[in-house]
C-alpha positions as CSV (number, residue, x, y, z in Angstrom):
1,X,0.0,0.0,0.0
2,X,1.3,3.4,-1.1
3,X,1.4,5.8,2.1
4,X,-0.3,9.4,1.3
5,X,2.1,12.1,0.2
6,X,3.0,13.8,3.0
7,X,1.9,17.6,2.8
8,X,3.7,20.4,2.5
9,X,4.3,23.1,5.1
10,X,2.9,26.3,3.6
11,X,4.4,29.2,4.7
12,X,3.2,33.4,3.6
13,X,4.7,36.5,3.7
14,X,2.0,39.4,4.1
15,X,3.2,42.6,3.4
16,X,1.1,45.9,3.2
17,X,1.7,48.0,-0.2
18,X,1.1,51.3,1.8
19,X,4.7,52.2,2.4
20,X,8.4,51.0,1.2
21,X,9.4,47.8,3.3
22,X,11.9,48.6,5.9
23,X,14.5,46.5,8.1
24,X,12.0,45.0,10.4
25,X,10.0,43.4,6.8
26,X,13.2,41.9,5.7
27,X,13.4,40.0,9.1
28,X,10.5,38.4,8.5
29,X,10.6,37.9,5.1
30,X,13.8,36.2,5.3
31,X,12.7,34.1,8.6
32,X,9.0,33.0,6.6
33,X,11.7,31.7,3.6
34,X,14.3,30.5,5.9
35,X,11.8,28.3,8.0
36,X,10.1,27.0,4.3
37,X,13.4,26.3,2.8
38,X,14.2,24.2,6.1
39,X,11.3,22.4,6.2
40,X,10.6,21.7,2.2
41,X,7.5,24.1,2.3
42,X,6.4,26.6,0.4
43,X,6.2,30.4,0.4
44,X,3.3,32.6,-1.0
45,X,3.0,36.2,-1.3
46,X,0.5,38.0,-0.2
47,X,-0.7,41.6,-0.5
48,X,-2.5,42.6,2.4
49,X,-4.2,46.2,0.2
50,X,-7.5,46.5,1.8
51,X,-6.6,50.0,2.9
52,X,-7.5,51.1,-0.8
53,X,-6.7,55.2,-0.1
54,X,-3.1,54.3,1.0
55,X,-2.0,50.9,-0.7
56,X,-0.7,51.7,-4.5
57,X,0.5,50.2,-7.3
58,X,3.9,51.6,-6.8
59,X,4.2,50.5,-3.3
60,X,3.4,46.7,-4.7
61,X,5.7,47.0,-7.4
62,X,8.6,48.3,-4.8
63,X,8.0,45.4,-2.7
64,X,8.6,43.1,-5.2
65,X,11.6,44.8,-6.0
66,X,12.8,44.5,-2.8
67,X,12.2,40.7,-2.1
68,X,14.1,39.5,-5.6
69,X,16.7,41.8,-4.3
70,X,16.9,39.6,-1.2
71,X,17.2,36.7,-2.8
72,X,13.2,35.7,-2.0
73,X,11.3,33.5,-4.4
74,X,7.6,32.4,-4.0
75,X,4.7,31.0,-5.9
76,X,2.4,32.5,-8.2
77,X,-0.5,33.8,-8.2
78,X,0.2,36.6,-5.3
79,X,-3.3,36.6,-3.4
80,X,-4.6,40.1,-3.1
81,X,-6.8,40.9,-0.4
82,X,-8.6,43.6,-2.6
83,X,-9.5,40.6,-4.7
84,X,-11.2,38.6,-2.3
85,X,-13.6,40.8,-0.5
86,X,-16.7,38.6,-1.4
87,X,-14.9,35.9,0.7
88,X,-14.2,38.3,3.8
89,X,-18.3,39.6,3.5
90,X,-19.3,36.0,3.4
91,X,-17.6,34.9,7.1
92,X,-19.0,38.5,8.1
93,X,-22.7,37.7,7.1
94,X,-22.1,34.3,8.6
95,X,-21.2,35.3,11.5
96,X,-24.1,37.8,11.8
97,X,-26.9,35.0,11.2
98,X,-26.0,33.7,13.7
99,X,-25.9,36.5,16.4
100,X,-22.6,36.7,16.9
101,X,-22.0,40.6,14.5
102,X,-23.7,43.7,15.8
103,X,-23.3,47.2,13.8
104,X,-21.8,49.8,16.0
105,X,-22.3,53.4,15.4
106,X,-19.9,55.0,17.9
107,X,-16.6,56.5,16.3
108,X,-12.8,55.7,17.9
109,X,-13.3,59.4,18.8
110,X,-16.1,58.9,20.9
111,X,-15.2,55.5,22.8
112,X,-11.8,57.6,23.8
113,X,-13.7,60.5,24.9
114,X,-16.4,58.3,27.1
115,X,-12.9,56.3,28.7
116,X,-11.2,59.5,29.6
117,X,-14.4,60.9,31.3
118,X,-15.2,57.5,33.7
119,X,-11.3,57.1,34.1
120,X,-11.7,60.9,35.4
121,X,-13.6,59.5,37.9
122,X,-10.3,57.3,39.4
123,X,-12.3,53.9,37.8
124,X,-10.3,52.0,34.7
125,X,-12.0,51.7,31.6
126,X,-11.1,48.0,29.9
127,X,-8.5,48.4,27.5
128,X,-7.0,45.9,24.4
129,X,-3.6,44.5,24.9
130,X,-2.8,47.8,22.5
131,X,-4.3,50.3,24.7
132,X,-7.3,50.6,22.8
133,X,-10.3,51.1,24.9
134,X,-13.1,48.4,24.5
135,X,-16.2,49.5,22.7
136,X,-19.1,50.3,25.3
137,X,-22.0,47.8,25.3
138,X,-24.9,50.6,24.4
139,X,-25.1,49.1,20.8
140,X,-25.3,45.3,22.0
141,X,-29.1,46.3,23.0
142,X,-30.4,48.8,20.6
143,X,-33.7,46.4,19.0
144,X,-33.8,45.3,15.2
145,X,-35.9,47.8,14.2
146,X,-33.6,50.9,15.5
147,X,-30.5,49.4,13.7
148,X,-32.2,49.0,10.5
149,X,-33.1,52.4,10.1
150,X,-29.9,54.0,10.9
151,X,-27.8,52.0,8.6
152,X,-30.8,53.0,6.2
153,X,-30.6,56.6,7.0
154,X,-27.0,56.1,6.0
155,X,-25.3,56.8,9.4
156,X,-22.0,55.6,9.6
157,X,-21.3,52.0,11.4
158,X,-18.9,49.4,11.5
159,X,-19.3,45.4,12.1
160,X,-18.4,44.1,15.5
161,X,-17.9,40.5,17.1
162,X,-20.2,40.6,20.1
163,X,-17.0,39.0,21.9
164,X,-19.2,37.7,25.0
165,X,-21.6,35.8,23.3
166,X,-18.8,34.4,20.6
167,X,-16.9,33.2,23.6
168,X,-19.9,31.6,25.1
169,X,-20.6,29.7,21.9
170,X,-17.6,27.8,21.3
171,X,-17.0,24.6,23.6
172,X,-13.4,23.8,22.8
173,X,-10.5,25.3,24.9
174,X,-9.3,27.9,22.4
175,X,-5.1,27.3,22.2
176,X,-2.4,27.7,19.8
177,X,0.7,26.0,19.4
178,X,3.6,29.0,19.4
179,X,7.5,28.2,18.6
180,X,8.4,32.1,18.5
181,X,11.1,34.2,20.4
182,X,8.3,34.7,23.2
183,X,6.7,32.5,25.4
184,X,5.9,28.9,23.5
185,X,4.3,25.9,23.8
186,X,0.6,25.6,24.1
187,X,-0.4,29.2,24.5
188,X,-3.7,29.6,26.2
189,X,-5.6,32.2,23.7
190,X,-7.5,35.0,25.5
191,X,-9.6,36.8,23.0
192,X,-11.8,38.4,25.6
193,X,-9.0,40.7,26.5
194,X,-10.1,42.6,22.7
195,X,-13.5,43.6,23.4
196,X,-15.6,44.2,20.9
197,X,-13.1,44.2,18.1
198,X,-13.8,46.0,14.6
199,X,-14.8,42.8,11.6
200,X,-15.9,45.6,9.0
201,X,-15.8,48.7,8.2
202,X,-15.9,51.2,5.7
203,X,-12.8,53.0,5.1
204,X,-11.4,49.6,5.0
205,X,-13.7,46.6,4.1
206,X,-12.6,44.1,6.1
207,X,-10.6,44.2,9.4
208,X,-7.0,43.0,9.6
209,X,-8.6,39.8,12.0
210,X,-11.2,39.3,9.4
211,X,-9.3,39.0,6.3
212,X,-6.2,37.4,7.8
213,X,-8.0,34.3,9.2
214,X,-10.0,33.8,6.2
215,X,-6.8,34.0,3.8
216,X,-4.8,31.9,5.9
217,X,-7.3,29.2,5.8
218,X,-8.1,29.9,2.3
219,X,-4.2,29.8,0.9
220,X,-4.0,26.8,3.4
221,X,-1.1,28.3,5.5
222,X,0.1,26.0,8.0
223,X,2.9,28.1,9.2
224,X,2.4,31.6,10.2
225,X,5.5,33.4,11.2
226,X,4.8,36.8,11.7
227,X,6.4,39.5,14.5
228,X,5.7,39.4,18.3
229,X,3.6,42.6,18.1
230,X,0.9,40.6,16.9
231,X,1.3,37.8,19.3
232,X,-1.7,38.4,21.4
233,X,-3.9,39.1,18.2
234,X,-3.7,35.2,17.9
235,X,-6.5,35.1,20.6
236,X,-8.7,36.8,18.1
237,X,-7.5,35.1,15.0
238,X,-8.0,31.6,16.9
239,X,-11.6,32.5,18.3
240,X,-12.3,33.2,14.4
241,X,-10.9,30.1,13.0
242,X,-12.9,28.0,15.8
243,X,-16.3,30.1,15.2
244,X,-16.0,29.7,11.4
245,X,-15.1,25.7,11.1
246,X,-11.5,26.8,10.2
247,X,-8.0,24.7,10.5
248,X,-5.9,26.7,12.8
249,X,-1.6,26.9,11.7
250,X,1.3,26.5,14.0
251,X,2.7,30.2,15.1
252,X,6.5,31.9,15.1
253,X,6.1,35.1,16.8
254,X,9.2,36.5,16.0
255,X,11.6,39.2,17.5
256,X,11.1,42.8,16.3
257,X,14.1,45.4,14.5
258,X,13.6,48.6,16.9
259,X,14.7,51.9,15.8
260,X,17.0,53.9,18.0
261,X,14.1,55.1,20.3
262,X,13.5,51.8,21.3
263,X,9.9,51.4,19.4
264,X,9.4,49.1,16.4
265,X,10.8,50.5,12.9
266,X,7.8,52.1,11.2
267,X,7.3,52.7,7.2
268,X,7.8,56.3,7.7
269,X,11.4,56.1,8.6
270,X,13.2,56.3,5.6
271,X,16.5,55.5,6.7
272,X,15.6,52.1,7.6
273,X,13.9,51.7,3.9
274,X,15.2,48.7,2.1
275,X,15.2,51.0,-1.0
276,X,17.3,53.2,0.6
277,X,20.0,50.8,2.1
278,X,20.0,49.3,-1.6
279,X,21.0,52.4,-3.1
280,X,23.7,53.3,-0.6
281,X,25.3,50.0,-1.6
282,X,24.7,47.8,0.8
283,X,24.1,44.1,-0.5
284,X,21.8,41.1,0.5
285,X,23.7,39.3,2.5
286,X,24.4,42.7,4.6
287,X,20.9,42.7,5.5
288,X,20.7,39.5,6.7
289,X,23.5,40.7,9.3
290,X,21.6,43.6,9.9
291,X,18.8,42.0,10.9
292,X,20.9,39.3,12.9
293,X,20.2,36.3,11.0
């Protein structure tokens, strides 16, 4: 008897085409590749351009640039998340049949503004591992009827996970197994500490956890290797997986490149642009030093 042919490990680069990649993009470019190469897997591309007023052709076309110029190969076709938004508004509208999606109609503005007057008060408003405060429950109970005709009237809302009742509908213990720079093992995922977190919207489709879980599972990614900032987003991302029937990967939280004031390199810093470093001569193989690989 023949035995099955083992599969692959898949593993995905996701970069953003809002901005030129810096030092901090190479890292984990070169660790995604690195880790693929090791293991005989493979390594897609993947443009994450839902953010339609800042992503641009240019950006794309400097990122592959940039990636050939590291010595990066990957498979065709690069999934574009711009592509793919029927797939992101299908988990959305699944998710809301069945009670678990609720429009909100406060702005980020608003939410800051009602945490800053109750923590006036010497009482903490909950806040997201990022700081964020969590969304207030006043649209969790406005009736059918009342939600209807706002989003008819037009007024401006996003999609949220009601993250109580989400919780309180999965049965499974919600894990992931973690082999990062961080803490590993069998990480115990906490999605509650998120709140009410953003699914849609629309100055940006789909939200980062949204998109991300479904193209992962789509592209059949069973590696993710991604930087530590987004290490306690996995709560979220597994909570998704588990509410929409979804395979969950193995997760490399890697180390972060930090600028010389100590916070993570942003696209804004030029100096730290790849394009940059290529044109004052440095090579490849530089980089890789750079970025202590």
């Amino acid at each position: 008897m023949i035995p099955p042919a083992r599969q692959k490990p898949v593993f995905r680069f996701a970069p953003s085409p809002n901005g030129r990649l810096h030092l901090g993009h190479a890292l984990s470019a070169l660790i995604n590749a690195d880790m693929a190469k090791a293991m005989e897997g493979r390594l897609l591309l993947r443009m994450e351009d839902i953010d339609i007023g800042r992503c641009t052709p240019e950006f794309e076309t400097a990122i592959y640039n940039d990636l050939v110029w590291l010595g990066l190969a990957w498979e065709e076709p690069v999934r574009r998340q711009s592509e793919h938004l029927d797939e992101y508004l299908a988990a959305l509208d699944e998710l809301v049949a069945r009670g678990l999606a609720y429009p909100a109609f406060m702005t980020r503005g608003e939410v800051r503004a009602r945490a800053i007057r109750f923590e006036e008060k010497g009482k903490p408003w909950p806040r997201d591992p990022d700081g964020a405060p969590h969304y207030p429950e006043d649209d969790l109970f406005l009736p059918g009827s009342v939600r209807k005709e706002r989003i008819a009237a037009g007024e401006r809302h996003v999609w949220r996970l009601d993250m109580k009742k989400a919780i309180a509908s999965t049965t499974a213990a919600l894990t992931w197994t973690e082999t990062g720079d961080g803490e590993t093992g069998e990480i115990s995922a906490d999605p509650a500490a998120w709140g009410d977190v953003v699914l849609w919207r629309s100055d940006a489709p789909s939200s980062y956890h949204l998109s991300v879980t479904v193209d992962d599972a789509a592209q059949g990614v069973t590696h993710v290797v991604r930087g530590l900032d987004l290490f306690h987003a996995t709560s979220v991302h597994r909570l998704l997986q588990t509410l929409l029937g979804l395979s969950a990967p193995r997760y490399h939280h890697h180390r972060l490149i930090l600028g010389d004031d100590g916070r993570k390199l942003s696209k804004s810093q030029g100096d730290t642009a790849l394009a940059e470093l290529r044109k004052a001569g440095r090579t490849s193989e530089e980089i890789r030093r750079l970025v202590g690989l």
